[in-house]
Structures are given as structure tokens and as C-alpha cells.
PASE-371303 format. One line per 4 residues: for each residue x, y, z of C-alpha. Coordinates in Angstrom, 1 decimal, padded with zeros to 4 digits. Example, Ala and Ser with C-alpha at 12.3 -4.5 7.8 and 13.67 -1.06 7.14 Angstrom:
<rs>
012.3,-004.5,007.8 ~ 013.7,-001.1,007.1
</rs>
This chain:
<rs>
-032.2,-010.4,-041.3 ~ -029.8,-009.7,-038.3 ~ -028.8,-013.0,-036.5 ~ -027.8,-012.9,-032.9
-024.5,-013.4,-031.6 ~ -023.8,-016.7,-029.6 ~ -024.2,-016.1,-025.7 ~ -020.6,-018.0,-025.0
-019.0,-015.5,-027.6 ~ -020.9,-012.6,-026.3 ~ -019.3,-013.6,-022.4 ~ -016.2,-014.3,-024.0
-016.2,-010.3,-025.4 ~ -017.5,-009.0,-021.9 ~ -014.8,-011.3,-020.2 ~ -011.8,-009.9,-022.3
-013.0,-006.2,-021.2 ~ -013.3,-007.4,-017.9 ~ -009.6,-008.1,-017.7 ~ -008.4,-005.2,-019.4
-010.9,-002.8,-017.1 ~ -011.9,-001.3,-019.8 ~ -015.0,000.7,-018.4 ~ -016.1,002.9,-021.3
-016.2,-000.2,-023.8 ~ -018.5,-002.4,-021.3 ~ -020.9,000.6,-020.3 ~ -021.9,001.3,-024.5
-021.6,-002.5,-024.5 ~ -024.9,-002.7,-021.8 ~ -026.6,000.3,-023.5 ~ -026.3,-001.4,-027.4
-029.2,-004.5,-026.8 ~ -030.6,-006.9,-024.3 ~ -028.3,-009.5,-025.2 ~ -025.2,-008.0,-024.7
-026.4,-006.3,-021.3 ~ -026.7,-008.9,-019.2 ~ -022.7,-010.5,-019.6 ~ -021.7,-006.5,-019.5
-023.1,-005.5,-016.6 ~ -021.9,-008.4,-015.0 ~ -018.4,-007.4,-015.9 ~ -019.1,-003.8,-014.9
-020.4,-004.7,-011.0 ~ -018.0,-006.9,-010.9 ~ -015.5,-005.0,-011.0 ~ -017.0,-001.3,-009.7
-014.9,-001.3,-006.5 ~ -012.4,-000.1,-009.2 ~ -014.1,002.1,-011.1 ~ -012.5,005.6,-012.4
-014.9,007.3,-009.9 ~ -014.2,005.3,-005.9 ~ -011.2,005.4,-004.0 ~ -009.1,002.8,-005.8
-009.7,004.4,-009.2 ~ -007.8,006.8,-011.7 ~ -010.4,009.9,-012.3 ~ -008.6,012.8,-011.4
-010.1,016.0,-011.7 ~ -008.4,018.3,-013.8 ~ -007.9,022.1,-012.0 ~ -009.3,024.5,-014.5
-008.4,028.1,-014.5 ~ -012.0,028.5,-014.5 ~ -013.1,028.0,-011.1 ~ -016.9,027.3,-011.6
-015.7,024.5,-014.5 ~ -014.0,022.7,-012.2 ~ -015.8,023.0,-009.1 ~ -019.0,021.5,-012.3
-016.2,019.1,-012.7 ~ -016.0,017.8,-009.0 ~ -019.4,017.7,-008.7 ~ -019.8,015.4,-011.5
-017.4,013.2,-010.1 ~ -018.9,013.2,-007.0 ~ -022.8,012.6,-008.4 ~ -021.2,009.3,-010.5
-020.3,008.0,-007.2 ~ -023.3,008.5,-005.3 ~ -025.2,007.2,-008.7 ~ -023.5,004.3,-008.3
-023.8,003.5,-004.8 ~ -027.6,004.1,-005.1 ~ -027.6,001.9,-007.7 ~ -026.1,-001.1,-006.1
-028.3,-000.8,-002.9 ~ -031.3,000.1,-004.4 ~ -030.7,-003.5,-006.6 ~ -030.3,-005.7,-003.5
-033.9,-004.3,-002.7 ~ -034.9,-005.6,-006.1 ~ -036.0,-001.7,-007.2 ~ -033.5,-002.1,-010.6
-034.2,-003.6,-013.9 ~ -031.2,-005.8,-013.3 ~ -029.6,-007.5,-010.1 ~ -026.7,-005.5,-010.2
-025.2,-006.5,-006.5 ~ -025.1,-010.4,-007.3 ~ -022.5,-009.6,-010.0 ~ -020.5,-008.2,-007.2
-017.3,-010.1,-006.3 ~ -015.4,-006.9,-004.1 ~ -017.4,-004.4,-001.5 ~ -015.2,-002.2,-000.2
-017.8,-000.2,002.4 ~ -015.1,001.9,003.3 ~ -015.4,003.6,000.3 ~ -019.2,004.2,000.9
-018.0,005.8,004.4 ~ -016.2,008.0,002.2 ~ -018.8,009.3,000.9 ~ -021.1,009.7,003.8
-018.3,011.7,005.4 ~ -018.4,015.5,004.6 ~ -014.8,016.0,006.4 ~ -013.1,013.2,004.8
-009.8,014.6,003.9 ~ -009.2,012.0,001.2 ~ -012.4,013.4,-000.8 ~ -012.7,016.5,000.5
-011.5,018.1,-002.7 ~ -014.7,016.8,-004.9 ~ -016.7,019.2,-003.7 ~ -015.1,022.4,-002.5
-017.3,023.0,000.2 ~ -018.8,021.0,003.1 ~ -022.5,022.5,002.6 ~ -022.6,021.6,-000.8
-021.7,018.1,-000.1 ~ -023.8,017.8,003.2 ~ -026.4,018.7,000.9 ~ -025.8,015.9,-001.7
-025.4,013.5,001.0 ~ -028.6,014.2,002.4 ~ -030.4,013.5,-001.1 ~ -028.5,010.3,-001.3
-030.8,009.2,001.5 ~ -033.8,009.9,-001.0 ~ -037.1,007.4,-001.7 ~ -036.3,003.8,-000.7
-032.9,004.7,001.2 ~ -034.4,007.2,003.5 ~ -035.3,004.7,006.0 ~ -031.2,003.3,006.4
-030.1,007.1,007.6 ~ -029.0,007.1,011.2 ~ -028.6,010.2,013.2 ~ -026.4,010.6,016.6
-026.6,013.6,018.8 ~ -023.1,015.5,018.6 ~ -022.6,018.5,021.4 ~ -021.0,021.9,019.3
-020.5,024.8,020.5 ~ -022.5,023.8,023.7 ~ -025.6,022.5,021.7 ~ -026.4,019.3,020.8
-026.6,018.9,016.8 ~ -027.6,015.6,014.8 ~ -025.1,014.2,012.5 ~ -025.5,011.4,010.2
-023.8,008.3,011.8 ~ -021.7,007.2,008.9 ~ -020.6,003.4,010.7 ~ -024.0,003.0,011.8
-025.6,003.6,008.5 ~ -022.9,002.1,006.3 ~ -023.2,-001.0,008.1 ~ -027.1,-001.0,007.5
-026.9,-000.4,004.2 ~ -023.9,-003.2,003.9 ~ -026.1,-005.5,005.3 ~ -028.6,-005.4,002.8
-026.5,-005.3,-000.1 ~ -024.4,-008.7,001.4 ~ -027.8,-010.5,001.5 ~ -028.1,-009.7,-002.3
-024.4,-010.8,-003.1 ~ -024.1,-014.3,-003.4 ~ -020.5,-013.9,-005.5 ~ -018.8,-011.7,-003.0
-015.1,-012.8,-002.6 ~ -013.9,-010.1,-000.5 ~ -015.4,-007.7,002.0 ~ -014.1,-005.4,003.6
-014.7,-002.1,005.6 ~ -015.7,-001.0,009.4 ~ -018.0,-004.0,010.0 ~ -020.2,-004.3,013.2
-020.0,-007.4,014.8 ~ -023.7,-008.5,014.6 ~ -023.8,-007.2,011.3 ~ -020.7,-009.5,010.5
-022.7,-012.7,012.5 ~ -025.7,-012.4,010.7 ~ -024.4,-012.2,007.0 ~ -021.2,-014.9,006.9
-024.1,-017.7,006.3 ~ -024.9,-015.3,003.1 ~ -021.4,-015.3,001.4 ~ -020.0,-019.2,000.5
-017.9,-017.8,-001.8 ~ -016.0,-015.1,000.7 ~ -012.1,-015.5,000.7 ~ -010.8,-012.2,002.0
-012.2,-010.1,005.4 ~ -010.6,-006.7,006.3 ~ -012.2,-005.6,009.2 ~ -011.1,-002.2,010.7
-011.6,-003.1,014.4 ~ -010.6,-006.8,015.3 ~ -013.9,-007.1,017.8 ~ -015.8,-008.0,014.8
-014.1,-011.2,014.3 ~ -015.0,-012.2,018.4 ~ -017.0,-015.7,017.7 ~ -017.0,-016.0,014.5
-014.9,-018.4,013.4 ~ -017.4,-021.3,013.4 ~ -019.4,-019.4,011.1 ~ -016.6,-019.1,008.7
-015.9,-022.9,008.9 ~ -019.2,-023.9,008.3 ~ -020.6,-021.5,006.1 ~ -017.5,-019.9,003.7
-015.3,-023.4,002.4 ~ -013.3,-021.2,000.4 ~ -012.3,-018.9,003.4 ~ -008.7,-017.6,003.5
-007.3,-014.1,004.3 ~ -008.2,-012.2,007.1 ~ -007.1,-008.8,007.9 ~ -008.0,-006.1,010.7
-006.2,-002.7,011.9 ~ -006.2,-003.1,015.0 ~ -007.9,-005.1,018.4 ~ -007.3,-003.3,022.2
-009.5,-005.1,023.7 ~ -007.7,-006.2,026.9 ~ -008.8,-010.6,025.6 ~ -007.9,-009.1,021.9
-005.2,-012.6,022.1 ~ -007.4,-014.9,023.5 ~ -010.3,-014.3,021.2 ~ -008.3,-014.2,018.1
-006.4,-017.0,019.1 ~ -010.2,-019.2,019.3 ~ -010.8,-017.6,016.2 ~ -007.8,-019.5,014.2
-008.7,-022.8,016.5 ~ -012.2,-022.3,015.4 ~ -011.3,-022.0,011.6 ~ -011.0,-025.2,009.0
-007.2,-026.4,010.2 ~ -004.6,-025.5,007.7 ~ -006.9,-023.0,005.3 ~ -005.6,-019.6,006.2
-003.3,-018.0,003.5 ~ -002.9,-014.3,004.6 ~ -003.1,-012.7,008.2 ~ -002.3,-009.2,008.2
-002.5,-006.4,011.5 ~ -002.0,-002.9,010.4 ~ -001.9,-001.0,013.7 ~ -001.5,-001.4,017.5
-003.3,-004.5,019.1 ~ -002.9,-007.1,022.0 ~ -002.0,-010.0,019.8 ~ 000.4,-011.7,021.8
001.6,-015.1,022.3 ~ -001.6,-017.3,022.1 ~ -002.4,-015.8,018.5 ~ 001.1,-016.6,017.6
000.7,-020.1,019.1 ~ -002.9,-020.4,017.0 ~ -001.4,-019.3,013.5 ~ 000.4,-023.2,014.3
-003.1,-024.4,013.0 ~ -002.3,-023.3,009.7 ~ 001.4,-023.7,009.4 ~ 000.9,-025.6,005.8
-001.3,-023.1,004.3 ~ 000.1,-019.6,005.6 ~ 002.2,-017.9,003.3 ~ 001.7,-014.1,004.0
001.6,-013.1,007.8 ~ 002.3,-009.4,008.4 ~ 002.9,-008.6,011.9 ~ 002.9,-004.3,012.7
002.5,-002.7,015.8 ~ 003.7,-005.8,018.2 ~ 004.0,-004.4,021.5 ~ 007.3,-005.1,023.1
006.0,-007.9,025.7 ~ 004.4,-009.8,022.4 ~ 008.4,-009.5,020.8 ~ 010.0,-012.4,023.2
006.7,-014.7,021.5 ~ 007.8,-014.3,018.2 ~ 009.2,-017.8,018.0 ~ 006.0,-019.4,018.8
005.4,-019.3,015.3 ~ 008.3,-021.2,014.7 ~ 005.8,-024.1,012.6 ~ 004.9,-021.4,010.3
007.7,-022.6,007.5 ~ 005.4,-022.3,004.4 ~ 005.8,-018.2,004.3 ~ 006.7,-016.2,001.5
006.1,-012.8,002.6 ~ 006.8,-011.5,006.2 ~ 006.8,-008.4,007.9 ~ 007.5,-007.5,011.4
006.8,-004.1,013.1 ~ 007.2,-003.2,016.6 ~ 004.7,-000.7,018.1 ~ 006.0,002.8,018.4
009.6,003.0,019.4 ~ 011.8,-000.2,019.5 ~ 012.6,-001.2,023.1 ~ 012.6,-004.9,022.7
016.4,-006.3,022.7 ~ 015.8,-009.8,022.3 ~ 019.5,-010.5,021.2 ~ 020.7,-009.3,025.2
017.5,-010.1,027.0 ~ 016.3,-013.4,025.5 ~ 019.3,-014.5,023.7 ~ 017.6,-017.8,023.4
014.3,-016.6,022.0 ~ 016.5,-014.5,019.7 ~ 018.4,-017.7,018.6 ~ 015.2,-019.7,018.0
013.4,-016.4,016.1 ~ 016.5,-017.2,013.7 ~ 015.9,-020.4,013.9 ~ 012.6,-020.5,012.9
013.2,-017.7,009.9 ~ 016.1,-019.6,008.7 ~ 013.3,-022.4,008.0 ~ 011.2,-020.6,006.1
012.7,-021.8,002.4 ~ 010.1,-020.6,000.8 ~ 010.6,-016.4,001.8 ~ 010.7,-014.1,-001.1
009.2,-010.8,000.8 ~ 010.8,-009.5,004.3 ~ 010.2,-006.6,005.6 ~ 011.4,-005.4,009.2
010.5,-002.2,010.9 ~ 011.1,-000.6,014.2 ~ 013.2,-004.1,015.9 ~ 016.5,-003.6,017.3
018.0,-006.9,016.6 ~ 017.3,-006.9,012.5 ~ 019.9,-006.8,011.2 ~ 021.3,-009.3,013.4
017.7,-011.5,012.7 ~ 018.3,-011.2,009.0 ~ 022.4,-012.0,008.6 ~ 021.9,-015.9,009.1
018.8,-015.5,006.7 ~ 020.7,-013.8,003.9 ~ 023.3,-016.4,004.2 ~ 021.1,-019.3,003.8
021.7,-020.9,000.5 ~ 017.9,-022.2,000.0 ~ 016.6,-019.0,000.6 ~ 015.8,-016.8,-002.7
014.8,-013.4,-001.6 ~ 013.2,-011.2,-004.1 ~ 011.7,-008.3,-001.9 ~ 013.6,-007.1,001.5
012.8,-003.4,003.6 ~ 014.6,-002.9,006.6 ~ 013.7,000.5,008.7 ~ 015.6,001.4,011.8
019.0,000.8,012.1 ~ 022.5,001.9,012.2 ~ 025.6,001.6,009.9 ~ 028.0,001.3,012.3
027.0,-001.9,013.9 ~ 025.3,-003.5,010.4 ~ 028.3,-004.4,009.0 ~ 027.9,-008.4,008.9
024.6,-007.5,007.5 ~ 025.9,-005.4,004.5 ~ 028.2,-008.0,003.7 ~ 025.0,-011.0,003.7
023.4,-008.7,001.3 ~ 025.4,-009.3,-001.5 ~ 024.5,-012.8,-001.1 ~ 020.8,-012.5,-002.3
021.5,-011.9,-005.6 ~ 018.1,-012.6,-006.2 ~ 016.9,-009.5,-005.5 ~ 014.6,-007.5,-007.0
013.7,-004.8,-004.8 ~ 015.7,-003.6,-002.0 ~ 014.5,-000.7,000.8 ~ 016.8,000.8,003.3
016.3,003.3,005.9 ~ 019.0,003.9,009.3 ~ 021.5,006.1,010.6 ~ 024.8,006.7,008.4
028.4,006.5,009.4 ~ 029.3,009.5,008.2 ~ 032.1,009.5,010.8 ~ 033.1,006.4,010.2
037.1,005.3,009.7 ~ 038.1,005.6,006.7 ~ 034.3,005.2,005.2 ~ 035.2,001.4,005.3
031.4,000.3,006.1 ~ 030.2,002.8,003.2 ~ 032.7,000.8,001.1 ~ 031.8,-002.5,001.9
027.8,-001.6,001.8 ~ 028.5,-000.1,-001.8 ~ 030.6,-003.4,-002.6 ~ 027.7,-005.6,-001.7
025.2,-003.5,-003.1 ~ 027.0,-003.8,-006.6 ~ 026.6,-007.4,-006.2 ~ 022.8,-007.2,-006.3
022.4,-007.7,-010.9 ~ 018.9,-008.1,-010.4 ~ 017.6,-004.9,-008.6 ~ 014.4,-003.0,-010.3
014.1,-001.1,-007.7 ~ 016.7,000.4,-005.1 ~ 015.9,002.8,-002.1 ~ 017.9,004.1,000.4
017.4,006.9,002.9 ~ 019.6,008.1,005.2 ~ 022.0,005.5,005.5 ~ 023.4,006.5,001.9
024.0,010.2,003.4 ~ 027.7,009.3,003.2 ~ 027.3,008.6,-000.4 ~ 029.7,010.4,-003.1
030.0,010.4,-006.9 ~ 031.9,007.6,-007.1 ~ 029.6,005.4,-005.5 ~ 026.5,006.4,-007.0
028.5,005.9,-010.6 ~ 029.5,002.5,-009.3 ~ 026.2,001.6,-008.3 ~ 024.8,002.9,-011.6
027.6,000.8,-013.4 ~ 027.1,-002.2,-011.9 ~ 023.0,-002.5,-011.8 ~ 021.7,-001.9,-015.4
018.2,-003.5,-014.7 ~ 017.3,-000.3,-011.8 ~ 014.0,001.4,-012.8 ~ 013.1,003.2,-008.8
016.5,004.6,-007.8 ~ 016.1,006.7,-004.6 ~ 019.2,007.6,-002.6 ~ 021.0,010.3,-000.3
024.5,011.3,-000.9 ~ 026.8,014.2,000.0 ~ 028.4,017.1,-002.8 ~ 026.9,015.1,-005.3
028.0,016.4,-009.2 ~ 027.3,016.4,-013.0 ~ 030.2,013.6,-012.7 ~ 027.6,011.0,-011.9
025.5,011.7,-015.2 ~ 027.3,009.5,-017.7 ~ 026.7,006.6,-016.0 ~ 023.2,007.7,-014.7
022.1,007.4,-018.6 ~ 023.6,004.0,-019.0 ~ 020.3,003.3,-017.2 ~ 018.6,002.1,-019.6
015.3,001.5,-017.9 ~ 015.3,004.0,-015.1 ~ 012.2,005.7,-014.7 ~ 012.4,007.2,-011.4
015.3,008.9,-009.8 ~ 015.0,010.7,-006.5 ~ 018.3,012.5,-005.2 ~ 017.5,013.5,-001.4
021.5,014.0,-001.4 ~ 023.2,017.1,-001.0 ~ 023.6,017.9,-005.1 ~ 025.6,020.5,-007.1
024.2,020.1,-010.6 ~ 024.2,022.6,-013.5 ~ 021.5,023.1,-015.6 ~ 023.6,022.3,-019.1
024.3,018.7,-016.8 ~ 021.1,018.1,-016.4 ~ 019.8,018.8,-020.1 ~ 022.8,017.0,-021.3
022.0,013.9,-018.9 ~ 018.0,014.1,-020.7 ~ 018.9,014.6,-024.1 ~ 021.4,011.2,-023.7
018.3,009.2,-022.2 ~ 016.6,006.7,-024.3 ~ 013.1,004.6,-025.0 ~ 013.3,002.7,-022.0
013.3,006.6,-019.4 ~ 010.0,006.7,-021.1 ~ 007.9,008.9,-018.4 ~ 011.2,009.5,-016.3
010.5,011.6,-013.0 ~ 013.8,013.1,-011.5 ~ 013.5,014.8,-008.2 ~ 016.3,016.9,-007.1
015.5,017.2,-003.3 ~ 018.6,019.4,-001.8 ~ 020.2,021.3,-004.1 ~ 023.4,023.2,-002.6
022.2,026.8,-002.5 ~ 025.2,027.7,-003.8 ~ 024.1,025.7,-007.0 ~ 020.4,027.3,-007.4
018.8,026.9,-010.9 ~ 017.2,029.9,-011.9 ~ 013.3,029.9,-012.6 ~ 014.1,030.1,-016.2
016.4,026.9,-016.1 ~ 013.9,025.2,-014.0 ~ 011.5,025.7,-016.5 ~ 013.8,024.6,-019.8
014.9,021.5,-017.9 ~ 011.2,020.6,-017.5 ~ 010.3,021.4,-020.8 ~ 013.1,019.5,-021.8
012.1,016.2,-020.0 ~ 008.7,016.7,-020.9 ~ 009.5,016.7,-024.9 ~ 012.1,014.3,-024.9
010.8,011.6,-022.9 ~ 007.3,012.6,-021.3 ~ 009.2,012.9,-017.7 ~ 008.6,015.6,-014.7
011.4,017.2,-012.6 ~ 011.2,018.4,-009.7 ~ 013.8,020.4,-008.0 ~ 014.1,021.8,-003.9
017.1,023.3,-002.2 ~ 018.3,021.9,000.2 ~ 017.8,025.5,002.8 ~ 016.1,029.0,001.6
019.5,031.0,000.2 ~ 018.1,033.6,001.9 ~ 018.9,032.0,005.4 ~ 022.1,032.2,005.4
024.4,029.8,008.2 ~ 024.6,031.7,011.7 ~ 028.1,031.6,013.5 ~ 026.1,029.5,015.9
025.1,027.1,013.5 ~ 029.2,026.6,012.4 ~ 030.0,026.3,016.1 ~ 027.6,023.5,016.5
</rs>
């Protein structure tokens, strides 16, 4: 007679799938018996918000030369995700064998907003036209669900039309599935305000809010002190409202002192100087704070934070167009912004966007000998007046992953700040990754093959350059883990280089993609070579290539072109 397997073992199974996301293996794991349903369909809702079929899975839809096979084929996919979202609401109303949405640690309701939306660009391809997925939508909202579909009046065309109201009905339906989601960690998605109120005493184990609009967090942050202990990562896109500071700022004063981790802005708000001032109250606990879109009056507050020493990751954005020179028009606030990031011993992760003074924020922190970067992005800048900061790079040898973007001395005497950026570059042992636009326009072959030479461990090698040759090759395939290598330089390859380059790569170029982006149209590869190079790739180590020129060689350069 068959004996049962123990429940601990069968969770232990369930548990090892879980981590591995192994989908298939759990779903034939809840349809074999009762016994092993339960810890498998546990794993499975647990883990749906990455599923093959939402937003943050892998399905891809495979373009059949048979249109009506893959238009069957996006349908499918499309079916599978409304199955699934039916599924999990229709549970929280107890109508399901099982309570599949108190298995659920993640809700991500932007995804279900997705898939109310027949114009969303990012799904639009599922289902190649709107009608036919206006008309699944509508028989989502089928039996129980009908009564959570909410019209507005839209004027087209002079007329007034009813369209579903995708915020106002995803947040109804969100609101019954929180009530039935005991285990939700993290939440996140355009949330109403009173929806957001009313369901925080329903979630003790939430950790991680990402709100769309920052309103929703208005008068909250008792709630989240008294009702969610475990509370500690909060995210929103943006917050206009003209008291956007002050309530965010009551919002930190209002949370458990010293218990947020992560703060992250994603767009333009009116975060200012009292939020800054706030984020004080958790100074021991805040690690990641990512600042984007800070308009400029919010730039001379940035050393408010100054008792925020505990970070490891930071990134700083100004909204729109820099404007903000801190270093001429609040030397001291500049000096103390140094300060204050000098401090930080702990940093591994800066990134810096759209600030006029950062390269000269960063040189001091590059120099500090307690400070370990692993992770630095710097967009904005200029060559020519960078040069200190070249030089502090080389003293980061720590670093893994390095992203440049700024405006090239192409004209520069003698090309000494290329040579001295190159130098320090070299420097850097331990980069994986390694991407540079525009201020490597100046870039020849003999830099890229020192760079090559002198950083064996590069796997992401992106880079600009000028007349760049098959001379670089040799020392390209000394990479022995490079498995992306995007050339937006000026290039004047052949195709026998190019094979000759593949056929020399090795185990570790497994999967390789090289993207020739501006090929000198003087050195066009014909369709034919194109398509043995990419064979080539393909059969040697599984890799793509992709190849652009730099202008249509039909064109041609006008005499008013050379003149200017």
C-alpha cells in the first residue's frame, strides 16, 4: 500500500522549486494529489507576480510566419493572464477551492492596470487589435467581478463615450484582494489614498510600498507605525502637490524612528528641504536613498541630510536641465554636501545625473581611503574640466561597474585628458562591466587595446571611439569573459576581422552580442557578409551581431556639410 510522503519533506520539495521559479514543476506538482497541492500552490501565488505570463516575466511570443498562429499564440498569453488575475480575486471572495491570495507575498496592481488598458503600449502586442482585447476585457468583468467595473464618461469626437476606469477599478479590486492577503510583503501600484488608509491595518507583514502618486502616503504614517512592525521601503514617482514636503516630511516623523531602509523618488516632486531634514529620523537604518528629479531650489538642501552616514547606495538627479551651481553659488553648502558624502563609509553604489558640480562632489569621495566603491554612473559632464576626477578614479580599484556619459575633448591639447582618463581607467582590475558614451568619442585603437589589456575580468563593454580597426581584435579576444560589446565608435572593420576575432573567442563569450553601431560607410559589409558573420557567431558561441552605419552611403557629405 502507498504510504504518504511526510508534510515537512513535501514543503521542503515545494520550497526548493520555489527558489529556483520553476513554474512548470510546481503547477503538475498541485494537479498530482491533495497533499502535495496545498505547499505548491503556496509556492506558485507566492511567487505569481513573476510568472512567465505578467510584466516581470519571460514568455515571449514567438512571431510565426503564420499570422493567425501567432495572433492564437497572443491570445493565449493574454487569456493565462486574465485567468490568473480572476483567479486571485475571485479567492479573496472565498469563490476558489483554495485561498490562493493569502499565499501572496508581492501584488504588483500595476500589472492588473495593464491589463485593463486596451492602449497600453507595453502589452499592446498580445493582442493585435484593440477590439479584440476590449472585448476580453469586458468578459473579465464576468459573474462575481461584474459589480467592481467602473465606467467614466470620456468626450470623442464631440460625444460622450463610457470607458472603463482602469485606477478606479484596479483599486477596487486591490482592495479586496489586500483584505485576503495576510502575507503580503510588498505592494505596489497606483493606490488611492482611502484605499491605502483602510487596508495598512490588514497587512503586518508589509515591508515595501511603491506608490505612483506620493498623495497616497498623506497621513499615513501612523498607520504604518502602528499596524506594519516590519515596515521599511517606501517608494513613489512623483508628489506636486504644492505641501508635497511638508506632508512627506510628517510622514518620516510619524514612522517608527530609525526603521526606514530604502526611500526612492522616480520623477519630478516638491521634496525639498523639510523631507531632507526628516530622512534625519532614520539616519541609522537608511542605506538606499535615491533622489531624481530635485528641482533646483531643493539642490542648496542637499546637506540637510548630512546624518544620513549609514548609505550604501545613492543617487542624485536634478529635474530637467542642470541649473544648480552649488560650487559658485553656495560654496559652503557645496563644501558641506562633500562633507557629508565623504562620511558615508559605508557607499558602494553612486550614481549622479544632471548636477553641475559632480565631478567636483565625487573627487574628494574617490579619494577617501575608507570608501570602497563597487558601482558608480555619472551622466552630464565635460572632459575638459573633469580632469581631477579622471585621475580619483583610478583610486577605486574596487570597482565593479563603472557608467560614463559627458562631452569629449576631442579638441583637446595633445589628447592629454584622453590619456590620463585611459591611464586611470586601466587602473580599475576589477571592472565587469564598463560603459562609456560620448566621452570616449576621442577613443583610438590603441586605447581600446590598452583598456582590453589591462581589464580581463570586463563582461558589458560599451564605448565610442574614432577610425576604430581590425587592430583592436587580438586583444578584444583576450577577453575571456566578455559577453557584450557595443562599439557606438566610428569603426572600419572587415568582415574576415570580424570572423577571425569569433572564431578566436572562447567558453567564457558564451551568448556574446556585438553591436557594431557606426560603421564607416566606406567600410560597408555586404548583406552576404552580414549574414556569415551572424551565422558565424551564432554557431560558434550562441552570440547575435548587429551591425548599423554610421550615415546611409547613399547620402553622401554636401560641400556645406565640409564647410561647417
Amino acid at each position: 500500500m502507498a504510504t504518504s510522503l511526510p508534510d515537512d519533506l513535501l514543503h521542503m520539495v515545494c520550497d526548493q522549486l520555489w527558489e529556483q521559479r520553476d513554474f512548470d514543476t510546481l503547477y503538475h506538482c498541485a494537479c498530482s494529489g491533495k497533499q502535495l497541492a496545498i505547499p505548491a500552490l503556496a509556492s506558485i501565488y507566492r511567487i505569481h507576480d513573476v510568472a512567465p505570463i505578467t510584466s516581470a516575466g519571460s514568455e515571449e511570443i514567438e512571431i510565426s510566419a503564420n499570422e493567425k498562429t501567432s495572433m492564437k499564440r497572443r491570445e493565449q498569453v493574454f487569456d493565462k493572464r486574465t485567468s490568473m488575475w480572476r483567479t486571485i480575486i475571485l479567492s479573496s471572495m472565498g469563490k476558489t477551492l483554495f485561498p490562493y491570495s493569502k499565499y501572496i507575498r508581492t501584488l504588483r496592481v500595476q500589472d492588473l492596470e495593464d491589463l485593463l488598458d486596451p492602449q497600453d503600449p507595453g502589452f499592446r502586442d498580445k493582442i493585435t487589435t484593440t477590439e479584440n482585447r476590449a472585448h476580453r476585457i469586458s468578459a473579465f468583468f464576468t459573474g462575481e467581478l461584474a459589480k467592481f467595473e467602473v465606467k467614466k464618461s470620456v468626450k470623442f469626437q464631440k460625444r460622450n463615450h463610457l470607458r472603463l476606469d482602469i485606477e478606479a477599478t484596479s483599486n477596487r479590486l486591490t482592495e479586496v484582494i489586500i483584505r485576503q492577503s495576510p502575507m503580503l510583503e510588498e505592494l505596489s501600484g497606483t493606490i488611492f489614498h482611502d484605499v491605502l488608509s483602510q487596508c495598512i491595518p490588514q497587512l503586518p507583514n508589509l515591508q515595501h510600498l511603491n506608490v505612483f502618486k506620493g498623495e497616497a502616503l498623506e497621513g499615513t504614517g501612523n498607520l504604518f507605525r502602528l499596524h506594519c512592525p516590519l515596515f521599511k521601503s517606501v517608494k513613489f514617482y512623483g508628489w506636486q502637490h504644492p505641501d508635497a514636503d511638508h506632508q512627506f516630511a510628517t510622514f518620516l516623523n510619524e514612522l517608527r524612528p530609525q526603521s526606514l531602509e530604502s526611500f526612492e523618488i522616480f520623477s519630478t516632486s516638491q521634496i525639498g528641504a523639510e523631507s531632507f531634514l526628516a530622512l534625519n529620523c532614520h539616519r541609522e537604518t537608511l542605506t538606499e536613498l535615491k533622489l531624481m528629479g530635485i528641482k533646483a531650489e531643493a539642490m542648496s538642501a542637499l546637506s540637510m541630510l548630512k546624518g544620513c552616514t549609514n548609505l550604501a547606495s545613492l543617487f542624485l538627479a536634478e529635474n530637467g536641465v542642470a541649473t544648480q551651481d552649488l560650487e559658485k553659488r553656495h560654496n559652503d553648502i557645496f563644501l558641506e554636501t562633500i562633507a557629508w558624502l565623504c562620511q558615508c563609509k559605508g557607499l558602494k553604489s553612486i550614481s549622479i545625473d544632471k548636477m553641475l558640480n559632480a565631478p567636483g562632489l565625487l573627487t574628494p569621495v574617490l579619494l577617501e581611503n575608507n570608501i570602497k566603491l563597487t558601482r558608480l554612473e555619472l551622466e552630464g559632464y565635460q572632459m575638459w574640466e573633469s580632469r581631477n576626477f579622471h585621475q580619483a578614479l583610478a583610486h577605486q580599484a574596487s570597482l565593479q561597474s563603472l557608467w560614463l556619459k559627458g562631452e569629449s575633448n576631442e579638441l583637446g591639447q595633445d589628447g592629454q585628458d584622453v590619456e590620463i582618463f585611459v591611464d586611470s581607467l586601466s587602473r580599475l582590475e576589477n571592472l565587469t562591466d564598463l560603459r562609456l558614451r560620448d566621452i570616449s568619442d576621442a577613443f583610438l585603437d590603441k586605447h581600446l587595446c590598452k583598456l582590453a589589456q589591462s581589464l580581463p575580468k570586463l563582461e558589458t563593454w560599451w564605448t565610442s571611439g574614432w577610425g576604430i580597426t581590425d587592430a583592436i581584435w587580438s586583444d578584444m579576444a583576450s577577453l575571456q569573459n566578455l559577453r557584450r560589446l557595443e562599439l557606438s565608435a566610428v569603426t572600419r572593420f572587415t568582415a574576415q576581422g570580424i570572423v577571425d576575432f569569433i572564431f578566436s573567442l572562447g567558453p567564457g563569450n558564451q551568448g556574446l552580442v556585438l553591436s557594431i553601431m557606426m560603421s564607416d560607410t566606406d567600410y560597408d559589409l555586404s548583406e552576404d557578409e552580414q549574414s556569415m558573420i551572424r551565422e558565424t557567431i551564432a554557431s560558434q558561441v550562441n552570440g547575435r551581431f548587429d551591425f548599423t552605419l554610421i550615415r546611409d552611403p547613399g547620402e553622401g557629405y554636401s560641400d556645406e556639410e565640409d564647410s561647417d
